[in-house]
N, C-alpha and C positions, 0 to 999 in steps of 0.2 A: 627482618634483621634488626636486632638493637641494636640504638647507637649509643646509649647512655653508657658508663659507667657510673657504679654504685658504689657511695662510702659512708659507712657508718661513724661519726664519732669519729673524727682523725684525730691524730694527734698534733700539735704543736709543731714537734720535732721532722713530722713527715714532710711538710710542704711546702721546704724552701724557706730560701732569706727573705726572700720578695717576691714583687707582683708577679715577675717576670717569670724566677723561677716555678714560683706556683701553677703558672699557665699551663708551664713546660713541662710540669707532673701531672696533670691532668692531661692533656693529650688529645684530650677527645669529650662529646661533650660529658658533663658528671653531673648526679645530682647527690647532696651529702643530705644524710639525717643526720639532724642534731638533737637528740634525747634531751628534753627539758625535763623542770625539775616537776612539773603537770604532766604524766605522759596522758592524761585522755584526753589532751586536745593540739591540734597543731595547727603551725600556720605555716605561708608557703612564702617564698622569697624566690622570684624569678631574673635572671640576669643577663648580659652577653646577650641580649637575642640580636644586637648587631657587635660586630668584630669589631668597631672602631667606639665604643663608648667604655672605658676602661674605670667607670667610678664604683659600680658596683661590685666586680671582683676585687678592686682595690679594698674596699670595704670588707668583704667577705673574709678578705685576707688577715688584714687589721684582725679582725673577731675572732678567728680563727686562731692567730696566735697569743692571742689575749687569755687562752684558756676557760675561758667563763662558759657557765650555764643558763641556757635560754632558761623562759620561765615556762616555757610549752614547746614540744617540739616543734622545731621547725625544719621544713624541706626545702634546699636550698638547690634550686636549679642553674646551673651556667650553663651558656648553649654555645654560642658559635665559636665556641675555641678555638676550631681549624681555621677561622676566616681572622681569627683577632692572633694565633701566631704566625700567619703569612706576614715575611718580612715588608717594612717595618712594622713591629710588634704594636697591636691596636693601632692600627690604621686603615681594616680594610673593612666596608660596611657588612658586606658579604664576599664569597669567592664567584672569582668573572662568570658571567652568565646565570650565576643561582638570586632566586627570587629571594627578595624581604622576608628573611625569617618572621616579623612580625606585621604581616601580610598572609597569612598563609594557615591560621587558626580560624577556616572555615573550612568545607568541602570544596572542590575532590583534594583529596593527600597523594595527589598520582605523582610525586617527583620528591628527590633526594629532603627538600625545603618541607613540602608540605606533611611527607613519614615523618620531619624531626619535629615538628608543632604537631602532630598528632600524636604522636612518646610523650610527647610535654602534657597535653592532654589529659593522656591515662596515666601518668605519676599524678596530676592533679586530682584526679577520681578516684584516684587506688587512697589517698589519704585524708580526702574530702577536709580539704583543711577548713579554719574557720575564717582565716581574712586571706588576701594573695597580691604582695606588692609585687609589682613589674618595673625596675628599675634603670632607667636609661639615662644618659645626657642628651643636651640637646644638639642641635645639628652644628648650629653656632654660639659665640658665647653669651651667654644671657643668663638674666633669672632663673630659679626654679620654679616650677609650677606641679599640680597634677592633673590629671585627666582623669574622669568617669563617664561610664553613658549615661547615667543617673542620679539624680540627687536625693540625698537621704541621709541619717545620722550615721549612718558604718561607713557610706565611703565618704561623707566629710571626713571623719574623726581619725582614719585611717593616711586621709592626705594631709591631715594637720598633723601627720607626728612628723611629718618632713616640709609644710612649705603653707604657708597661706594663699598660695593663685590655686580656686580651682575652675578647672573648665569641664564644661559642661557636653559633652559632643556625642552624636545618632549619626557618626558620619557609614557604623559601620563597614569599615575599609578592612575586615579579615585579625583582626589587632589582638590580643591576649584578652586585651579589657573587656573584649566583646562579651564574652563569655559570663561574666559578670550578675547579668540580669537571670540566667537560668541556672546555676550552679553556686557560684559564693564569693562575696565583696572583693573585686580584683578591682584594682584602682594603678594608673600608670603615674609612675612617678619622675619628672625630667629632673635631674639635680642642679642641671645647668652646665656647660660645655664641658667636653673632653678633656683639655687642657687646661681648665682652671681648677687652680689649688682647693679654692674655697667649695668648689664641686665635689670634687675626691670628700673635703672634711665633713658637709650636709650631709651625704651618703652615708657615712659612716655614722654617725651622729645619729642619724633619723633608725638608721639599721639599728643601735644599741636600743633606743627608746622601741621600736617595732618587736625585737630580742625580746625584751628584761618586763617590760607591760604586762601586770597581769592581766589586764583587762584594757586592747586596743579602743576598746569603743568608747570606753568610759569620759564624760566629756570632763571630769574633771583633771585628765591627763592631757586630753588633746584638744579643748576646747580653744582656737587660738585665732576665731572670727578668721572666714575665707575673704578673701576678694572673689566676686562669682564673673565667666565670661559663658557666653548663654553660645549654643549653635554657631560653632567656629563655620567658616567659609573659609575651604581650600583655594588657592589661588594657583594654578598649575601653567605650564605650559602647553600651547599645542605640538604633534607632534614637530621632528626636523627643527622648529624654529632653533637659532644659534644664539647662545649667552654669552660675553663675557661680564668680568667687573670692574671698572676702572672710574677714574674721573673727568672723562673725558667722551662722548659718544668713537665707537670703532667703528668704521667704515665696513670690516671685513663680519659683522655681528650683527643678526637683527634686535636684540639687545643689548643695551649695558646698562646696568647698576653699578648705582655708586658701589666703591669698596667698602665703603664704612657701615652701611646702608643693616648689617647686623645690631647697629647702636640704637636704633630705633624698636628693638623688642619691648614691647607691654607697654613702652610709653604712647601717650596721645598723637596721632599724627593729623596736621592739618593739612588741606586743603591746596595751600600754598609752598607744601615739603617738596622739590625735588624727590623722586625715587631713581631718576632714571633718562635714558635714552631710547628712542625706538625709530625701527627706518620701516615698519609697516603699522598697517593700522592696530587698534587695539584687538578688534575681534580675533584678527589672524594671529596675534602671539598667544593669547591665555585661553584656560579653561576654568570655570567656576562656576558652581551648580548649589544654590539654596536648599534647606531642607524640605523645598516644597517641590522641587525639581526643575525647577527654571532657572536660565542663567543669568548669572551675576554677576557679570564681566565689568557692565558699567556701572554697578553703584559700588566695584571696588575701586577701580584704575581709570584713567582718562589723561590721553594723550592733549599736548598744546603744543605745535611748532615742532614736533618730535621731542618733547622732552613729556616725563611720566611723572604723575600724581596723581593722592589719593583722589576717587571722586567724593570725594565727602568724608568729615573726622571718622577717622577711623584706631582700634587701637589692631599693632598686627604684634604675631608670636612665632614662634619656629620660623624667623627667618634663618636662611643660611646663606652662605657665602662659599656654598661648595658646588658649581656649578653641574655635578654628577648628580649631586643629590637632589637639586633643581629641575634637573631634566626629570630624571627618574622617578622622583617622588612628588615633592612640590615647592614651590616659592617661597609660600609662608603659610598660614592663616588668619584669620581679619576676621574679629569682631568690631562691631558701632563702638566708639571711643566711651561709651559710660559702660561698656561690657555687655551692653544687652543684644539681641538677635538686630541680625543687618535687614533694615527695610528696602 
């Protein structure tokens, strides 16, 4: 069964005043062609693969009633509609019980999540485009960065039209990017939180120059020096353990994080930072696994007295402060504070 809706070319006038209503005309997930002024080449723009990161459509939107012509086609994918207009509107990561739509771009496709990243898939193949940005914000609010599995001049030059942090990551976790190494330069791009303004404007922004490029690669467009972070380390929980976030250790929580504890994104953390509270030991809250497959529990985190910090400088990224997304997904991730792989 398809789930996509197909649109060629809208118009302006079809698709609402706003974000909102836009959503609300789509309905389900859509991918539009947009006819550029080169039709033999295209490029791909993926969006929405979670229902609560609202910069990308917001972006799309913006373009869309801008009127303008890409410089090459481009296929522009939004996906989880139905989970981002469950009330309230972009707020819900996915709908209760369905897996991380961007989880789910490996084998088996045996579930509602894994058939809609396998459609996304074969729109990808059916147009074999030439670059493929995947567009999200972050969990919390912070910087923008990008992510590739790989480094190389297309997906530098690619993540330089939107942000100078790139990271470098083999975590292989089922992700769009994945895809990347056998088929064609997909690079994920985090704008930076949901709720900030200046996120919504990067998107949009990076989206025009992605557009209008006649040539994404070319370094004299994109050339804009990365900051590199090498073999990110996830920091997870185990399972049951309980979070909250306050400033204060809870009694009724085998953790708590500071609340503010999102304001430490990309910057240096030492040694001596507070992260936290803990009423069992460390091994029993986390999970963390190096790219060499041993665990990394201690050279990220180290309890004193029940209170938590880094075991050694560290810089961390995707932290969140949404304790669903903490369980389910993960903490943060942690590279060595000069960016390079955690020893």
């Amino acid at each position: 069964m398809r789930r996509f809706r197909f649109v060629r070319n809208p118009l302006a006038t079809d698709i609402g005043d706003n974000a909102e209503q836009f959503l609300q005309a789509l309905g389900a997930p859509t991918c539009f062609f947009l006819e550029g002024q080169d039709s033999s080449r295209t490029r791909a723009l993926v969006t929405l693969l979670h229902g609560n990161e609202p910069s990308g459509t917001m972006a799309l939107f913006r373009w869309l009633k801008s009127a303008q012509s890409p410089a090459v086609n481009v296929v522009c994918i939004v996906a989880s509609v139905v989970a981002a207009l469950e009330p309230p509107l972009f707020s819900h990561r996915m709908l209760p019980r369905a897996r991380d739509l961007n989880r789910c771009f490996k084998p088996p496709f045996d579930d509602a999540q894994g058939e809609l990243a396998e459609e996304i898939l074969e729109i990808l193949h059916l147009h074999h485009p030439e670059a493929v940005i995947d567009m999200h914000n972050t969990s919390g609010s912070g910087p923008s960065f990008g992510v590739c599995t790989h480094m190389d001049r297309q997906h530098d030059a690619l993540v330089s039209l939107f942000t100078q942090r790139l990271i470098i990551s083999n975590l292989n976790l089922g992700a769009l990017m994945d895809i990347s190494e056998h088929s064609y330069p997909t690079v994920t791009v985090e704008v930076g939180g949901r709720l900030d303004d200046a996120a919504h404007e990067l998107a949009y922004e990076g989206m025009c120059r992605y557009f209008t490029a006649d040539n994404v690669f070319d370094p004299a467009v994109t050339d804009w020096g990365l900051d590199l972070l090498l073999d990110p380390i996830r920091l997870e929980l185990q399972e049951h353990v309980t979070l909250t976030y306050a400033d204060t250790p809870q009694p009724d929580y085998d953790l708590s994080l500071r609340p503010d504890i999102e304001h430490l994104n990309f910057g240096s953390v030492a040694p001596h930072v507070q992260l936290g509270w803990a009423r069992v030991p460390v091994q029993e809250l986390f999970v963390a696994t190096d790219a060499g497959g041993r665990c990394a529990v201690t050279r990220l985190v180290r309890i004193e007295d029940n209170e938590i910090y880094p075991a050694q400088p560290l810089k961390l990224f995707m932290i969140t402060t949404n304790p669903d997304i903490a369980s389910t997904d993960c903490l943060c991730y942690a590279v060595a504070d000069d960016g390079s792989s955690i020893r």
